[in-house]
C-alpha positions in Angstrom: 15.5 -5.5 22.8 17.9 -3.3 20.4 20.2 -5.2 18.2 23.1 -4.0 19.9 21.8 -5.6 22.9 21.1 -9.2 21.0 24.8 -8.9 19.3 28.0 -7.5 19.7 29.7 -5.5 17.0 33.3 -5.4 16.7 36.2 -5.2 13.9 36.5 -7.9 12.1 39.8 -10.2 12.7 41.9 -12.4 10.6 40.1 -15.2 12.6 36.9 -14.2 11.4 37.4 -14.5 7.5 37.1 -18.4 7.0 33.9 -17.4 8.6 33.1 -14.5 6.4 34.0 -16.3 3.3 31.4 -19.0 4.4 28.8 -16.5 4.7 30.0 -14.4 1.6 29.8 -17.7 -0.7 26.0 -18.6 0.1 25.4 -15.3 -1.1 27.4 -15.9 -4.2 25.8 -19.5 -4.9 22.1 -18.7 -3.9 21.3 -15.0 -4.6 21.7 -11.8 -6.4 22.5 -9.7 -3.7 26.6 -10.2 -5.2 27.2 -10.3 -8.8 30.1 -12.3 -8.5 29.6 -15.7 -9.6 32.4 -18.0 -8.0 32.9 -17.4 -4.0 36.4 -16.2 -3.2 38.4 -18.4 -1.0 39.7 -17.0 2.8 43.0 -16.1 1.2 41.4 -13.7 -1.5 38.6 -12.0 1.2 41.2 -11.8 3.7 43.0 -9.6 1.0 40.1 -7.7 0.4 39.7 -6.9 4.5 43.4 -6.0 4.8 42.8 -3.3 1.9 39.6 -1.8 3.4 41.3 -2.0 6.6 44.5 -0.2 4.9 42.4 2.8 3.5 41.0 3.5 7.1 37.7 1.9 6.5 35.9 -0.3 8.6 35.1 -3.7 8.6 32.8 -5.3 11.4 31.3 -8.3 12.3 28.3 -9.2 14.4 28.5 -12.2 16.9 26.2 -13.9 19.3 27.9 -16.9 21.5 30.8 -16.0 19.8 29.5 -16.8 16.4 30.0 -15.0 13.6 26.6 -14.2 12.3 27.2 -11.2 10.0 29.8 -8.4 8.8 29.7 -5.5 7.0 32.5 -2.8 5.7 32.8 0.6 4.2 34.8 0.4 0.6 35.5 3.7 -1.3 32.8 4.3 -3.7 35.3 4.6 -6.8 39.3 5.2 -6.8 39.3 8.7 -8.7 40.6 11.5 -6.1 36.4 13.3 -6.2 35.0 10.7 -4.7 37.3 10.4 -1.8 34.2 11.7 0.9 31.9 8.8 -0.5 32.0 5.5 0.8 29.8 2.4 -0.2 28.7 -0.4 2.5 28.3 -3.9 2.2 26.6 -5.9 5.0 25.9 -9.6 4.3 24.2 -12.0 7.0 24.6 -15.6 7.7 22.0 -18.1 6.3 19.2 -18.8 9.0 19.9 -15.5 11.2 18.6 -13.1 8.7 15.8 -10.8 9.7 16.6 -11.0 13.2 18.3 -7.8 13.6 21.8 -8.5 12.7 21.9 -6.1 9.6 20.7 -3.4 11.3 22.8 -3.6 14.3 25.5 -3.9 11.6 24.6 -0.7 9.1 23.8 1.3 12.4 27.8 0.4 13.7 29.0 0.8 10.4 27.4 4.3 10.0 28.5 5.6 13.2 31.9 4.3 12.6 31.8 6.2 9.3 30.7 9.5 10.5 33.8 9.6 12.9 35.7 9.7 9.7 36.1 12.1 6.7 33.7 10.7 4.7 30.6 12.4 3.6 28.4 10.4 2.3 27.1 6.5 2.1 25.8 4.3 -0.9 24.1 1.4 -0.9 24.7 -0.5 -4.4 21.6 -3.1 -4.0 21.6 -6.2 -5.9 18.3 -7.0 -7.3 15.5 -4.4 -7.8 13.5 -7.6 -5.3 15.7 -8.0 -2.8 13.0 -5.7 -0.4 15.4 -6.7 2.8 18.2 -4.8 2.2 16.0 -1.5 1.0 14.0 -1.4 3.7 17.1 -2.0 5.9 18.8 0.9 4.4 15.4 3.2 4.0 15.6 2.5 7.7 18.9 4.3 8.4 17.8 7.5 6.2 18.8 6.1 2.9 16.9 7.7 0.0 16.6 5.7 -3.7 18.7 7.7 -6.1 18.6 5.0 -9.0 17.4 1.6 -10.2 19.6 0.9 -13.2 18.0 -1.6 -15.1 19.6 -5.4 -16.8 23.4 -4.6 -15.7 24.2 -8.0 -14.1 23.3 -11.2 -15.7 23.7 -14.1 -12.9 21.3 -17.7 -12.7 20.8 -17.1 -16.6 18.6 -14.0 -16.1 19.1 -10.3 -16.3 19.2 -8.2 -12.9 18.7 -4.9 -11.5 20.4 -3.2 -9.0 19.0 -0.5 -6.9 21.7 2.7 -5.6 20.4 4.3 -2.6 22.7 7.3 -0.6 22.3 9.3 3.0 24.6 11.7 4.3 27.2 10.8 7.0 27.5 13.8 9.3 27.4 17.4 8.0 26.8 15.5 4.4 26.8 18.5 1.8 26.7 21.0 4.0 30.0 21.9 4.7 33.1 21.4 2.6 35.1 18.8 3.9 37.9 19.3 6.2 
């Protein structure tokens, strides 16, 4: 069974975000995929959406029985005018539903929707050099490691790596943009 076939994929709602916030703070409080360290309330994420929703971007979220069980969004990489052709994803999934396809039903939406769009290519900033999910998720999709910067976050009183890992969305380099 695909994952599109297990869960449905859809922009994310103002509904959705006491939900996302939930999912977004046991990331916050229990691992190092996030460096933030204090899990923003619904009012503060639902901010967040309405500006990636503002710039054109998407933001998804996977449900099954009409839970939400996951959502992902494409940010711009960095505000300065160059980088407007790169995006960078986030996809976080609930506690207890990870592993079951929900990520990659999520990246392969969120690339797709992506590609329709300007943008050129897609990061993945990976917290923790260990977290082996979320590379081999995004390895998966065509993602190659471009960097592994080393002691840049400091979260649960240790030092922490982040892995960077890029593909090309559509034509990629190939072509200037239009």
């Amino acid at each position: 069974m695909s994952p599109s076939e297990m869960f449905a994929v859809r922009d994310a709602a103002e509904r959705d975000m006491a939900e996302i916030a939930r999912i977004y703070a046991h990331y916050v409080l229990a691992h190092l995929a996030t460096f933030e360290e204090v899990p923003p309330d619904v009012a503060e994420m639902t901010a967040r959406r309405a500006r990636v929703v503002a710039a054109g971007l998407p933001y998804l979220v996977a449900e099954t029985d009409g839970a939400v069980v996951g959502y992902a969004y494409a940010g711009l990489y960095h505000s300065r005018a160059a980088y407007r052709y790169t995006v960078e994803d986030s996809i976080y999934v609930a506690d207890g539903v990870r592993g079951r396809g929900v990520g990659r039903a999520l990246l392969q939406a969120l690339i797709a929707r992506c590609e329709n769009g300007p943008w050129r290519q897609m990061l993945a900033v990976i917290g923790d050099s260990g977290n082996a999910g979320s590379i081999a998720l995004h390895r998966a999709f065509g993602f190659e490691d471009i960097g592994a910067p080393k002691s840049v976050g400091f979260k649960f009183g240790s030092w922490v790596d982040i892995v960077i890992m890029q593909r090309p969305l559509g034509a990629g380099d190939s072509t200037p943009p239009v």
